[in-house]
N, C-alpha and C positions, 0 to 999 in steps of 0.2 A: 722923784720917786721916794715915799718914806721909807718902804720894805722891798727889798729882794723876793722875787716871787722861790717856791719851795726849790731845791736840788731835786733833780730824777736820780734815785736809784733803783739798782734791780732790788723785788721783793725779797727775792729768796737768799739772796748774798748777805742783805743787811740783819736778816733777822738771824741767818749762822751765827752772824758775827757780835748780835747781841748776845745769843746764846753762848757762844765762848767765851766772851766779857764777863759775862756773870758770875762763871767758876774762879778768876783770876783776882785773885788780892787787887785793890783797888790804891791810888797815889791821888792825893788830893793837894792841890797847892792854893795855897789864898795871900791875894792882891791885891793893892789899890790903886787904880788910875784916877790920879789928881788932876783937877783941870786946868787946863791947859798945858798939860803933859800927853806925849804921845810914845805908847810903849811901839817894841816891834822884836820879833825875833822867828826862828825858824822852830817848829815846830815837830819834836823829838820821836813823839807816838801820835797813834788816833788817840783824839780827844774831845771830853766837852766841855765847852764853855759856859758856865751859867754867871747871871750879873744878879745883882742886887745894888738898892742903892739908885745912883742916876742913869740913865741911860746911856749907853756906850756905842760909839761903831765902829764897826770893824770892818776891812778891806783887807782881803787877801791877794798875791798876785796872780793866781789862776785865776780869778774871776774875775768879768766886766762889771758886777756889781759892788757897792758899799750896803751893808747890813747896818740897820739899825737895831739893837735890843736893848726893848727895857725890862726894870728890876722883873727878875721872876722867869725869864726866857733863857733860853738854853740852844744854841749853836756847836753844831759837829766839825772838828777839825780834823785832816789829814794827816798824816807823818809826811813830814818834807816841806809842809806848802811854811810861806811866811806871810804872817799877819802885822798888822798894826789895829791898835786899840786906841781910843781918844775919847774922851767925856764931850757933851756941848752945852753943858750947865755950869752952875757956881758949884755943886756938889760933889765928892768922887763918887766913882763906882767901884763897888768893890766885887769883884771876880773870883770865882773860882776853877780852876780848871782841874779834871778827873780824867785819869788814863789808867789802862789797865797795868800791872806791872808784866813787863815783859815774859812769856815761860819758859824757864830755864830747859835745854834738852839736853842729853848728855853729862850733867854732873857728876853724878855715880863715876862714868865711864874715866872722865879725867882724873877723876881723885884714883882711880885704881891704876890709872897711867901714870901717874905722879908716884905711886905707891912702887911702883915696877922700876918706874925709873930710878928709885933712891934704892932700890933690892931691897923693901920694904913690904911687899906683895901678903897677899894672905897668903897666914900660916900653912904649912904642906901636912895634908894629913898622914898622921901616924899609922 
């Protein structure tokens, strides 16, 4: 099998979810899998994968399948799943992967808990 046939998701989850991505500052990291090198590691946030360069594949351990993608193609990662990456040319591939940055909730709240706690609180009106 060259390709993994698509992932099923629901319609209406996935496009929330682009939706919210888009408001959030974005983390880019770029990589090269050298051949005959094989990367792996667990996977921090949702993510995408895009390649350039030679073609790369990746196997996840949730899924029975191996993906192939070449330069140009773009693969959605999970938080939690762990992958492995491998070239099968003489060329690397060079990777990028894009997640959103996490959204901070409560900051305000602990900084003024922090403030309370040193008796440092805002000033008491006069």
């Amino acid at each position: 099998m060259d390709q993994a046939s698509p992932q099923c998701m629901d319609d209406d989850s996935s496009l929330y979810a682009c939706q919210q991505d888009e408001r959030l500052p974005k983390v880019v990291v770029h990589f090269s899998v050298m051949p005959g090198a094989t990367l792996t590691w667990r996977v921090d946030a949702d993510s995408t994968l895009a390649v350039q360069g030679a073609r790369l594949w990746l196997t996840r351990v949730s899924s029975p399948y191996d993906h192939w993608l070449g330069p140009g193609e773009e693969f959605r990662l999970q938080r939690g799943e762990r992958v492995w990456l491998s070239t099968d040319g003489e060329r690397a591939a060079r990777v990028s992967l894009t997640s959103a940055l996490p959204a901070k909730t409560g900051a305000f709240r602990r900084w003024l808990g922090r403030l309370a706690w040193l008796s440092l609180g805002p000033p008491a009106p006069r």
